[in-house]
Every structure is written in C-alpha cells, then in structure tokens.
N, C-alpha and C positions, 0 to 999 in steps of 0.2 A: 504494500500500500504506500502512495509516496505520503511525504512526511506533510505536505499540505493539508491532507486528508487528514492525519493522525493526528493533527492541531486540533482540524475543527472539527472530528469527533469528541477531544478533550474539553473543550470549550463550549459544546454542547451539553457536556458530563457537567460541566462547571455552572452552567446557566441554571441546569435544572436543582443540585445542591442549593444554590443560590436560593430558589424557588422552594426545597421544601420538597422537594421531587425524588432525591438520590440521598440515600442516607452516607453519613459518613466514614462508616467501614468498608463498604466497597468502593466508595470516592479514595481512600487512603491508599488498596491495592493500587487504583490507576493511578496514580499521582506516581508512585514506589518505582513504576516502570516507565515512566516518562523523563526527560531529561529538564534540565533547571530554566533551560531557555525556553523549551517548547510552553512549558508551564507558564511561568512568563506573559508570553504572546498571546496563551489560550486566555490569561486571565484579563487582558483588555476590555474581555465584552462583556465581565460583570461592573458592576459597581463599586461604588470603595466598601459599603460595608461586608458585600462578597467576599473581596478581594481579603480583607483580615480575615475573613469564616474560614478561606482556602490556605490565608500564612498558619492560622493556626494548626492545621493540618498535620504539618511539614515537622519534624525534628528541625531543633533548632539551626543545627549548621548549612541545611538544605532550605531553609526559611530566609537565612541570611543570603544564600546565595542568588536564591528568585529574585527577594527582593531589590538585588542587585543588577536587574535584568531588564527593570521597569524603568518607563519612563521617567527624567526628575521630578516633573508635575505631578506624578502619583505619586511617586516614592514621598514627596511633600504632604499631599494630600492623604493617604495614608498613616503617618505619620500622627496627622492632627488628630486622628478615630483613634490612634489606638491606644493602651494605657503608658505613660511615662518608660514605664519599666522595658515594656517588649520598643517603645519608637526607640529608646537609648540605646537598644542591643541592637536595633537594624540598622540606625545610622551610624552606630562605631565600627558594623563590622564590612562598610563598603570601603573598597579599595581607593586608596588615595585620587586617584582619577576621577573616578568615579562618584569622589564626595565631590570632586570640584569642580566638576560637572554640574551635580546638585545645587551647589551653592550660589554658583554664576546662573543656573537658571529663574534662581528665586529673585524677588525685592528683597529690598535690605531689610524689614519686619520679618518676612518671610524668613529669611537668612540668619537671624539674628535668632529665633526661634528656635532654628538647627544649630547652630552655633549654643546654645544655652545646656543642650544633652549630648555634649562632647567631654570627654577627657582634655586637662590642659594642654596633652602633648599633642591629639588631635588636630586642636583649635589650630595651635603655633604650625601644625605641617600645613593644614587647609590653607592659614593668611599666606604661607613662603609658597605656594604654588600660585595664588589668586594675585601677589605680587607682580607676576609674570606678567609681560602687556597680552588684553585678549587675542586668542586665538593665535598665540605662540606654541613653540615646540613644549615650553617651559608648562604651561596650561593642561597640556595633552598628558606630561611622561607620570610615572611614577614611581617616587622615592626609593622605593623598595625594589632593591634587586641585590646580588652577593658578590663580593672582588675578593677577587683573589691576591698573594703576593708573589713575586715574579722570584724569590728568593725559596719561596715555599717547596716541598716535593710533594708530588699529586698524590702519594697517601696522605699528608695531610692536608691537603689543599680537598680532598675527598673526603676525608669528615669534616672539614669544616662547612663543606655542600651539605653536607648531612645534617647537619647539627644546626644549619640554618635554615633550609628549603622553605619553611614554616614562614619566613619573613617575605620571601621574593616571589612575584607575580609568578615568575619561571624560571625555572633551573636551565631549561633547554640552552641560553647562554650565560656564560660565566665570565666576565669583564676584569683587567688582571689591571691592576693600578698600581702605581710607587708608593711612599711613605706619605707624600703630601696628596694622594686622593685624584693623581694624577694619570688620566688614562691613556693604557701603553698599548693594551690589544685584548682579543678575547679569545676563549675556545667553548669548545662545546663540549656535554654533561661527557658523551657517547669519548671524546677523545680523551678525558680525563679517567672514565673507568676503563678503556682498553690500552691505556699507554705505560710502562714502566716507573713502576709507583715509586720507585727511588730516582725518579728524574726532576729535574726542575722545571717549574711551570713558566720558567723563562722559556726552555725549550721549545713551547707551543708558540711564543709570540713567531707572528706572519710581517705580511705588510704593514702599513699603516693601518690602526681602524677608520672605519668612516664613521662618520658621528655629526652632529647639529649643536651647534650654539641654542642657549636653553633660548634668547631671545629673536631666535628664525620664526618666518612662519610655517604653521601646521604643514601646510600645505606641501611645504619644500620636505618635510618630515615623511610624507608621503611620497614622494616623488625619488628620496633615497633608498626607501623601504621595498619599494617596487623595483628603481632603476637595478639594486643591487641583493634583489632576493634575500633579503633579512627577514627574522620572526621579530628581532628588535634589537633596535636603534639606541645608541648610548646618547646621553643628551650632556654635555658639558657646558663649565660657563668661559670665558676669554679667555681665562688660564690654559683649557684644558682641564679642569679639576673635573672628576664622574659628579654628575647631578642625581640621573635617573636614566631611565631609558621608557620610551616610547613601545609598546608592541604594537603586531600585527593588527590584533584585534581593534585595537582602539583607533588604529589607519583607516580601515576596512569602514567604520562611521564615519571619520571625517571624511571619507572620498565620497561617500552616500549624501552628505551634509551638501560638500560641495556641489557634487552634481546637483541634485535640488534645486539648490541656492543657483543657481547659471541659468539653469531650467525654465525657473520662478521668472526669474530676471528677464531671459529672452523672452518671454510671454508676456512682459508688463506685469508682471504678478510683485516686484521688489522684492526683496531677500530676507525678509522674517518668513522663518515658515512656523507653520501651524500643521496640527493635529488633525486632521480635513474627518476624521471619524467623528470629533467631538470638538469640535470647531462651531461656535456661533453663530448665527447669523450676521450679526453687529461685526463678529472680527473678520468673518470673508469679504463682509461690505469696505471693509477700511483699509483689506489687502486689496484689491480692487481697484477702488473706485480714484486712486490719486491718478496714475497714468490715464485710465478714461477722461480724467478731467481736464489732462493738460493737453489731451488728442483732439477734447474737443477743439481746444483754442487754437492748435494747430489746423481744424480742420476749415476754423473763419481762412488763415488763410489758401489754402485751396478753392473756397470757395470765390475769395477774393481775384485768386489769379481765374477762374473762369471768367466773372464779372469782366475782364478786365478784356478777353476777347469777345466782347456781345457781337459786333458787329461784325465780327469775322464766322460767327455761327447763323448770324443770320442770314451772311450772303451765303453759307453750303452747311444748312438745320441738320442735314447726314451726317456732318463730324463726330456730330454726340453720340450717333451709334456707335461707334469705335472709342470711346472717351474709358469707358470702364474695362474694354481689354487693353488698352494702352499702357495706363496705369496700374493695372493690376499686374500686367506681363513688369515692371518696371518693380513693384513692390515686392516679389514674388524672388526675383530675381537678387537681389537685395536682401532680404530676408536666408536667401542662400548663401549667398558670401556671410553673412554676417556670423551666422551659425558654425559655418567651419573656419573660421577665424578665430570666433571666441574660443571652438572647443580645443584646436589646435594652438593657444596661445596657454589655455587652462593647464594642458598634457606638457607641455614643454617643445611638442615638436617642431614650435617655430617660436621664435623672439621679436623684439621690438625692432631689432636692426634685419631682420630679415624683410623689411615692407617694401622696398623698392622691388626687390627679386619679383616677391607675388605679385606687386601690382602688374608689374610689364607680364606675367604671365594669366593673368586676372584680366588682362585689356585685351587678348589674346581669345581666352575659353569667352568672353562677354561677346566679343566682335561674333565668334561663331556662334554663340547661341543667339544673335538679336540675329544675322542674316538669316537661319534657319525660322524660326519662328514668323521674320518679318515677311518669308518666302510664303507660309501658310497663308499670311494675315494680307497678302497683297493681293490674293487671289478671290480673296473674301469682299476687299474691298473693292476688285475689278464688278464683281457680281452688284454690290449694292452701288456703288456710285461713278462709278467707269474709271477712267484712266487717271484723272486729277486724285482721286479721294483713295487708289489704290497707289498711286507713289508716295502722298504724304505720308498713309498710313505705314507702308514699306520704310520708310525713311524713320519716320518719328518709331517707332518697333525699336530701331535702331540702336538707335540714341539712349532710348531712352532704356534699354535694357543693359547699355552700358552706362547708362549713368546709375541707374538701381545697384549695378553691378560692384561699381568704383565706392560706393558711399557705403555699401555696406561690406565689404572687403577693408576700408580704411580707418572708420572710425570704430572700432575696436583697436586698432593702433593707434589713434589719437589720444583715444583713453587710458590705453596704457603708457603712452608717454606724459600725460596729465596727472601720471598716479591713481588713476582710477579705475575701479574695477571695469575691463572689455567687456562683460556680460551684460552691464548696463545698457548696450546697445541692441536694445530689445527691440525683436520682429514689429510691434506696433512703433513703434518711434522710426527705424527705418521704413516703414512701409510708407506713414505718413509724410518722413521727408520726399522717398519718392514718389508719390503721388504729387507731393507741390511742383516736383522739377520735372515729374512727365508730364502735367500738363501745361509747364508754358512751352515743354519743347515742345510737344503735339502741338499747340496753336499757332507757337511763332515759326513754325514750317508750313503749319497751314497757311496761316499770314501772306510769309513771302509767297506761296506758292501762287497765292490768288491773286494778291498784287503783281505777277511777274505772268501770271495767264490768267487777266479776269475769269471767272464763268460767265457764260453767254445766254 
C-alpha cells in the first residue's frame, strides 16, 4: 500500500478516536506501528484538543518526538491546552533547530510564553541561535553535534562517540577540531569502527572540509549540501571555530520553503506563506489582494495607451480583433523568460554576470519564436482584414514577443543587481508591463502603417 494511503487510513483512525468512535486500545496498536512522522501529518486533520487525546497516547519519548514533527503554530497552540507539566516536557525536548524555528515563528507574547517553561540553559542556547540574522546558516544549524581530537586514537575517539551519541543530532558524521574548537576535517561513524583503533584520528583528516560561515544565507547552506553530497554541513564563525552543523533534513524544508516562496512570488501571491488547509478567509484576502491592486493601476495605464490611438482604431475598428492575441502572445512570452530566469538564478546555474551571454541568446530563441507565431497570426489576419491588417499584425507579433521576451529575461537580473529578490518579478507584473508595451507597439505600427498607405 503506498504510504499516502497509510497516512490517510491513520488519520481517519485519528478523526474517529477524536469523535468517540475508536476506543483507545486499539488506536495504541496502530499508532505502535506507525512511524513519528507519518503520525504527525495524520494528526493535522484533528483538532488541538484531539491532537493532546493522540500525544497522550504515545510513551513519553515517542510523544516528544511527534510532537517535534508539527507544525510551530500547533506545536504553540498545543502547548497552550495542555497542562504546564506535559507543554514543559515537549518544549525542552525539541531539538535546538527546531525550538528556533518555534520561537521565530511566534510574537514576542507568544515567545515569551515559550521562553517562561524553559530551563536556563535552554533559554541562553534559543537567544545565541535567534542572535543569528534571519534566515542565516546560523538560524538553520544545531549546537549539538560531537568532535573529535586529531591527537586522539579511534578507540578512544570510539567511546567517546559512544559515550556521547545521546547529545548529537547524528553520529553518521564526526567533525575533528584543535584545542581552540577549531575545525580541521571530519570522518565518518563507518571509518572510525573499521579502521585501526591504535591509529590517530589525525590519520582520517582529507582535504579541506567545506563548511559555511554561521552568518551565510540558508540558502547557500543548501546549495553546499547538494553541490557536495553531504548529510551535514559544519557551520563555523570567521575564525573557523565549529558552531554547529546544519543536516540534511533541515535543507530538505528550507528548499520546500524556498521553492514556495519563488512560487508564491511569480504568481503575485508575495512571500508569507500560509497554511492554505487552515488558512482564513481575511489572510488569503491580504495575501492576494496587494498585487491585484497595484495591477489595477497598472492596468489605467494600458488603458490609457489604447485611448491614446482612438483615431487610428477608428480609421481600421479590425485592429481590436487582434489586440488580445497580440498582447497576450507578448505577456505569455515574458512570463516564460521570466520563470527560467528566476529558477535558474535560485539553482545557481546562472549568475548576475552571466546576462549579457543570455540576453544575445534570448534575442535569438524570441526572434524565432515571434517569426513563427507571427507566421500563424499573418494568415489569420490575411483572412479577417486583407493584406494591410495581416502585415501589421505579422510585424507587431514580432516585436512585441521580443519585447515580452527581453523584459522578462532581464529584470530578474535587475533585481538581483538591486539586491533584490528575482522572484519578485512575478508573471502578473511582467504580463502587465507587457501588455502596456505590446500595445503601443501594435498601434504605433498600425499608425505608420496607415499613415504610409491610407485605407481606401
């Protein structure tokens, strides 16, 4: 059965407990053989008071772990339902990331709440991660992981793995540091138990490791993790001194995050995302509704540039048949560059100095795609308006699917040279610029064209 299925059979198991339906001895077998995630995911489609009826369920250490799996907002909002004693045990025992995750998601009440049923050495780890500017490497890693000494021999470099495992996210890599906390390289669990336990764990050091300034952003944190097949990332500060390490896992959301966020963006949707299961009314209106409002004002001028040739629609009223393929072919076209530009700027596989290259190759793939399309759209307008209204249209096709072309190809590079995120240059914003610039190319070739051979 794929594991989709096995979700929302559990979830259905979960709704009906919720309900008074499934008593809770047989809910306990299914939980026993379900994993912490799956659990998790199933528990979204109850409620919160559900949601504690299913943590109580749980032994404690597999309680701790689900609830390590939930969203912040729940993980908050549960918290507030349950008694002092069980919210203090779930909040101590999420993994440093994890709480800091929680805690940037909350208000400062909110936070300060969480912050109140913390141990003090908690609290002091949460502020030195929350220190980090958002959405740093620093934000992402955590504390806990085990180093080894380069002077050490791997039998005792192997109990002392042993004798900590309990502390570090994962053992799978083991980061070997100097006196001053200084890191020199790593090895793995697998090389430490098959290698010659009277050797020195200097002996494993390789190349350089690769690693991240705790102040990069996430994103490059991701892009090492990937480019260089790691499960994780050592995070240092300017010294070089070990901070933490970043894993997999925690990459694996923030690439989810990003994508989203790009997603969001090219849509006009802006970069807060929301919950869309349990999401508002009031908050999909307000994710919305700002770009609609600034489209509109965009859309006065479009409208303004028509106004602007009255008289050139009145001497040939047929233009307007072709006015919405024109621009549409123009905005469409635009919306194309735009998208693999942003995504190809997000991936790394192209840079900010790379924009001349594309453009000349950009003016190239646009030229062939507007002669192509203009080729269909000439033949269309031989049929409706004869030879006059079939070249403009040819011509304007043109133009104007290279200019869709160029604007949404380049200002994703503008923006990144303005500092700004490329993804801002959402489909409705270039759609709208191209539509203001395909119709005055449309007109002002109509223009010349009639001025330069009245119609008769």
């Amino acid at each position: 059965m794929p594991q989709s299925e096995k979700i929302q059979q559990l979830a259905e198991a979960l709704w009906r407990f919720e309900h008074g339906e499934v008593d809770a001895g047989s809910l306990c077998d299914d939980l026993a053989a379900v994993r912490d995630q799956d659990i998790a995911r199933a528990m979204a489609e109850l409620g919160r008071d559900g949601m504690g009826r299913v943590l109580d369920l749980l032994p404690a250490e597999r309680r701790i772990e689900v609830f390590g799996f939930l969203e912040p907002r729940t993980q908050f909002a549960l918290t507030e339902r349950l008694d002092d004693e069980t919210a203090r045990e779930l909040i101590e025992g999420l993994r440093p990331d994890n709480l800091t995750a929680l805690l940037e998601d909350l208000s400062p009440e909110e936070g300060e709440a969480v912050v109140r049923r913390l141990s003090p050495e908690r609290v002091g780890q949460a502020m030195r991660l929350l220190g980090y500017p958002p959405e740093s490497a620093g934000r992402l890693m955590t504390p806990d992981f085990i180093a080894l000494r380069p002077d050490w021999t791997l039998s005792h470099a192997l109990g002392h793995v042993q004798a900590h495992a309990g502390r570090s996210e994962t053992v799978d890599i083991l980061f070997i540091t100097d006196g001053r906390g200084r890191l020199l390289g790593w090895t793995g669990l697998r090389t430490l138990v098959l290698g010659d336990p009277e050797a020195k764990v200097e002996s494993l050091l390789g190349d350089e490791p690769v690693s991240i300034v705790v102040s990069e952003d996430r994103e490059e944190a991701a892009r090492l993790i990937q480019h260089y097949d790691l499960t994780a990332l050592p995070v240092v500060d300017e010294a070089g001194v070990l901070l933490g390490m970043v894993t997999i896992d925690d990459v694996m959301d923030v690439v989810e995050e990003e994508a989203t966020e790009d997603i969001h963006k090219l849509g006009g949707l802006g970069a807060k995302q929301l919950n869309l299961r349990g999401a508002s009314i009031l908050e999909l209106f307000k994710k919305r509704i700002g770009w609609l409002l600034m489209l509109v004002f965009l859309a006065i001028f479009a409208a303004g540039a028509v106004s602007a040739f009255e008289e050139t629609l009145e001497t040939a009223v047929v233009l307007s048949f072709f006015l919405p393929l024109i621009i549409g072919s123009g905005g469409n076209a635009g919306s194309q560059g735009a998208t693999m530009m942003v995504r190809a700027l997000a991936t790394g596989d192209v840079g900010p100095g790379d924009w001349l290259k594309l453009w000349v190759r950009e003016l190239g793939v646009a030229s062939a795609l507007g002669v192509t399309m203009a080729t269909a759209a000439w033949g269309i307008g031989l049929f409706y308006g004869g030879t006059m209204l079939a070249n403009v249209v040819f011509l304007s096709m043109i133009a104007v699917v290279i200019f869709g072309s160029m604007v949404g190809m380049l200002l994703p590079f503008l923006l990144t040279r303005l500092r700004l995120d490329p993804a801002t240059a959402s489909a409705p914003l270039i759609t709208s610029i191209a539509d203001i610039g395909g119709i005055l190319i449309y007109f002002g070739i109509a223009t010349a064209w009639i001025q330069a051979t009245p119609v008769g």
